[in-house]
C-alpha positions in Angstrom: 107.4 115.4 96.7 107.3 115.2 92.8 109.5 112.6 91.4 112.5 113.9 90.0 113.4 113.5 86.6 117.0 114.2 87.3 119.1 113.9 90.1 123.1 115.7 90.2 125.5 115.0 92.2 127.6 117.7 93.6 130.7 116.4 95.8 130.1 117.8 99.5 133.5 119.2 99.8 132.7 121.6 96.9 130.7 124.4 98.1 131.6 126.5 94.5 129.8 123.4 93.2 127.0 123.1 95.2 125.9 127.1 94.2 126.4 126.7 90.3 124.4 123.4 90.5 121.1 125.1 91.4 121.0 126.8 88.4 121.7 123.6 86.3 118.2 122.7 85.2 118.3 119.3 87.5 115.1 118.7 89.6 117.0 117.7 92.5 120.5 117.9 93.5 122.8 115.1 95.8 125.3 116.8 97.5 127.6 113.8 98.6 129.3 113.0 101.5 130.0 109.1 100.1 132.7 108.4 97.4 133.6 112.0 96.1 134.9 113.1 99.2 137.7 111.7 100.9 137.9 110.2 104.3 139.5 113.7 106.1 137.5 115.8 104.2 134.2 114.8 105.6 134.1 116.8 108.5 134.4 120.2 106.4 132.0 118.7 104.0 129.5 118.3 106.2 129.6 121.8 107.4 129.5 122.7 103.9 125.9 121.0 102.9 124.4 121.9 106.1 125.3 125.6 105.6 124.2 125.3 101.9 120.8 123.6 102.9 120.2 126.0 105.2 120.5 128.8 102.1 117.9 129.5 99.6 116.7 126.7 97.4 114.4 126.5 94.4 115.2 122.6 93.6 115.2 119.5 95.8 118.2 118.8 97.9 119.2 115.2 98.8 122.4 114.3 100.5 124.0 111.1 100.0 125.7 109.6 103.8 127.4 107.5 103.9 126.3 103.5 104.7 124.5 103.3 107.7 127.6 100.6 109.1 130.0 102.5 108.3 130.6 103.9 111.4 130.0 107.6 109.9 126.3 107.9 108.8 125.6 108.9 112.6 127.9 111.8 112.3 126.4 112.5 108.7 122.9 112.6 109.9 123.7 114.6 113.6 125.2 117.4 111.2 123.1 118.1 108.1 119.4 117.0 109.5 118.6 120.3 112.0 119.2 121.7 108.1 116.3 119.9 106.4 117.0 118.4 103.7 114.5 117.0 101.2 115.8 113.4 100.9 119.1 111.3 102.1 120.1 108.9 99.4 121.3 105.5 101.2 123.8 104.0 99.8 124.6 100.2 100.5 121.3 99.7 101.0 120.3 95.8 102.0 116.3 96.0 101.3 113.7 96.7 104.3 115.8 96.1 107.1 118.0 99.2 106.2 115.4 101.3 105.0 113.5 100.8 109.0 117.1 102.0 110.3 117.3 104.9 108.6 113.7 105.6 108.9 114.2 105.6 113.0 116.8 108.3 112.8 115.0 110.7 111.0 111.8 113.0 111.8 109.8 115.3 109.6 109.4 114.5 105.8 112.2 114.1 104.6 112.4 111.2 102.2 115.1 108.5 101.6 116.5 106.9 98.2 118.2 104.3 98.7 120.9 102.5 96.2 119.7 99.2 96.3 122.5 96.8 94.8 125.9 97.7 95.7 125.9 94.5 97.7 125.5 90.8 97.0 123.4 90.9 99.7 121.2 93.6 98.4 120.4 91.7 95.6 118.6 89.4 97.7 116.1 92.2 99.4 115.0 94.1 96.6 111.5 92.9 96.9 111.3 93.9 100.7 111.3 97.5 100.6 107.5 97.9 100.2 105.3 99.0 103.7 108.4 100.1 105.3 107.7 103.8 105.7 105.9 106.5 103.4 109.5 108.0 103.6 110.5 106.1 100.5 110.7 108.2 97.4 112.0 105.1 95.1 114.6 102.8 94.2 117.9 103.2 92.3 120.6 101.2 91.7 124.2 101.1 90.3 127.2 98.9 88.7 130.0 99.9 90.5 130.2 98.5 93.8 129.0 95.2 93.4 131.5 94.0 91.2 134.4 95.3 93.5 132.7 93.5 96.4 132.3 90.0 94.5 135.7 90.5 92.8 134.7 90.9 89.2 137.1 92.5 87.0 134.2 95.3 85.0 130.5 95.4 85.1 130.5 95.8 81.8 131.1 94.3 78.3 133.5 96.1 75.8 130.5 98.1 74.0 129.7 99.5 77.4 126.4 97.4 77.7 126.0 96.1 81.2 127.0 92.2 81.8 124.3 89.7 82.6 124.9 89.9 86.2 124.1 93.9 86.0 121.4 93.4 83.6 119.9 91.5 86.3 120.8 94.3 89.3 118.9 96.8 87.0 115.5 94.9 86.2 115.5 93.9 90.0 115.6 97.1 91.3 112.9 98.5 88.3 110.4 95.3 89.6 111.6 95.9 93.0 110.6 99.7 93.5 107.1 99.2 91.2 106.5 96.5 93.9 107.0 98.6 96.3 104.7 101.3 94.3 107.6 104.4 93.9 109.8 105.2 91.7 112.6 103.6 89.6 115.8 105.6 89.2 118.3 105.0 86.9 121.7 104.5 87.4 124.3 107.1 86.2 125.8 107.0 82.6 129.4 107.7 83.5 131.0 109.2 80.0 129.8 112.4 80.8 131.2 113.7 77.0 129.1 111.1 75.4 125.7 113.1 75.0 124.4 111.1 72.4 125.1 107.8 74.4 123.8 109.4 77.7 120.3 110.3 74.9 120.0 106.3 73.9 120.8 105.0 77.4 118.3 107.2 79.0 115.3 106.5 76.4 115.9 103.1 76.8 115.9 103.6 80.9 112.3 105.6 80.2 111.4 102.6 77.4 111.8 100.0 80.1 109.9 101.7 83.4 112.3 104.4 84.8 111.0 107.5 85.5 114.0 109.6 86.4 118.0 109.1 86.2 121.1 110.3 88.1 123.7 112.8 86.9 127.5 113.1 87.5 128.3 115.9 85.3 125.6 119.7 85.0 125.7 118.8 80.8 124.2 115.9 81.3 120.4 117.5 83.0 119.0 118.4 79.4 119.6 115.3 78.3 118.0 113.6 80.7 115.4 115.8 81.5 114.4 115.5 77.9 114.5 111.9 78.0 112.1 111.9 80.8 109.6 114.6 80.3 106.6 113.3 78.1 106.3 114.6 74.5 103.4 116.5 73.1 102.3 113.5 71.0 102.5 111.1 73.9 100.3 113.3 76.1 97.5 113.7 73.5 97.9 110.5 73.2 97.3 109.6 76.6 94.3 112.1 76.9 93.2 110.5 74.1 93.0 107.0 75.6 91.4 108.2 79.0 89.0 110.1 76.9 87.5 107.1 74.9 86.9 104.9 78.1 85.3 107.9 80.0 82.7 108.3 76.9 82.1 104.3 77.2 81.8 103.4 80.8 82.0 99.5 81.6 84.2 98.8 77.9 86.8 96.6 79.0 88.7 96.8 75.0 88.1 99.3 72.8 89.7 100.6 69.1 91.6 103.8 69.2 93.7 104.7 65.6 93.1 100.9 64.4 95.0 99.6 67.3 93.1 97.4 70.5 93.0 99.5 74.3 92.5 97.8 76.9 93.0 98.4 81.5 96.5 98.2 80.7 97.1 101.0 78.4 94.5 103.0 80.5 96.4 102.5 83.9 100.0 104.0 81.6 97.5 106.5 79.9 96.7 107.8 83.5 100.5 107.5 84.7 102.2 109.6 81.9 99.7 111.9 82.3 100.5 112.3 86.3 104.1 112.0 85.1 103.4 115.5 82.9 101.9 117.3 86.0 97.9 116.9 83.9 95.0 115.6 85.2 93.9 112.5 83.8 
């Protein structure tokens, strides 16, 4: 499955939702049966995602269960897998462990992204999700749950920058899923009116390894998905990089516009170029 460059979430309980997502220019869509719907809902929302996966679709469809000790995830699972979905995002995910769980219950290809740091114990496996299973599409993360479970009064400071402890949640889980050799996610922006904030957050999120990003709201997709989607200028500048070491076999550093190439800048040349759907 490609990587998605952006992922919306649709609350499970929505079906009106759900139908006006597909046409929102997202690459994938989480229909959630986690925190946006409530504890008596989730029997109706469940019939509502398995009748909607079993509809047409043109874009991924993941559905987010709910942890796997909760106590509901069984239920989750037994209801929307005869559907096929394309991925179940995990949430309170603790590393390799959890992943192998998951893995056991499901059968076909259907991948898993799990949310790798709503826990304090999370935070400790986020270099053991590598090896598990080919099921694992990539890593994301997010700053809401783990302060609530450590008792911390924001994740944030008052600019809306992350703290230090969330700093550090989100460059584990980038190191963690390239260790693991899949993709990083980003975490949600959560002022869905702020467009221009959602444009700088996200560049940075590309700027620092990310490859895609979650959505909680349809106006945030072109955002993202521009943030995301290699330029022009970056892919002939990739083409340009892979082109000079295949006319000089065996260079190991070469000169390209006055600036030093090396393996490095070949291996990124290659990925942006896979990243853009080119051969390279």
């Amino acid at each position: 499955m490609p990587v998605p460059r952006s992922l919306l979430f649709v609350p499970g309980d929505r079906p009106d939702r759900m139908a006006k997502a597909l046409n929102s220019g997202a690459d994938a869509l989480i229909l959630d049966l986690e925190d946006a719907v409530a504890p008596a809902a989730k029997p109706a929302a469940r019939a509502s995602i398995a009748e909607f996966l079993g509809g047409p679709r043109n874009i991924a469809l993941f559905v987010r269960v709910n942890p796997l000790d909760s106590g509901l995830a069984d239920d989750d699972l037994t209801a929307i897998l005869p559907a096929r979905p394309d991925g179940i995002v995990l949430p309170k995910a603790e590393g390799g462990a959890t992943l192998a769980a998951l893995d056991a219950k499901l059968d076909g290809d259907t991948m898993i992204l799990p949310i790798a740091t709503e826990t304090p114990t999370a935070m400790f496996a986020l270099g053991s999700y590598g090896g598990v299973t080919d099921r694992l599409l990539g890593l994301t993360w997010g700053a809401e749950d783990l302060p609530a479970a450590i008792g911390a009064a924001t994740s944030r400071e008052s600019d809306g920058s992350y703290t230090p402890p969330y700093q550090l949640a989100r460059s584990l889980t980038l190191f963690g899923a390239h260790a693991a050799g899949v993709a990083a996610i980003e975490t949600v922006y959560p002022d869905f009116r702020d467009l221009d904030g959602l444009a700088a957050y996200a560049a940075r999120g590309r700027r620092d390894g990310f490859v895609g990003m979650m959505a909680i709201h349809p106006a945030q997709v072109p955002v993202i998905n521009a943030a995301f989607t290699p330029s022009a200028q970056e892919v002939a500048h990739a083409r340009a990089i892979v082109a000079l070491f295949a006319a000089n076999p065996g260079a190991g550093a070469l000169s390209l516009e006055g600036r030093m190439v090396d393996a490095p800048h070949l291996k990124a040349a290659h990925a942006l170029l896979a990243r853009a759907g080119l051969a390279g």
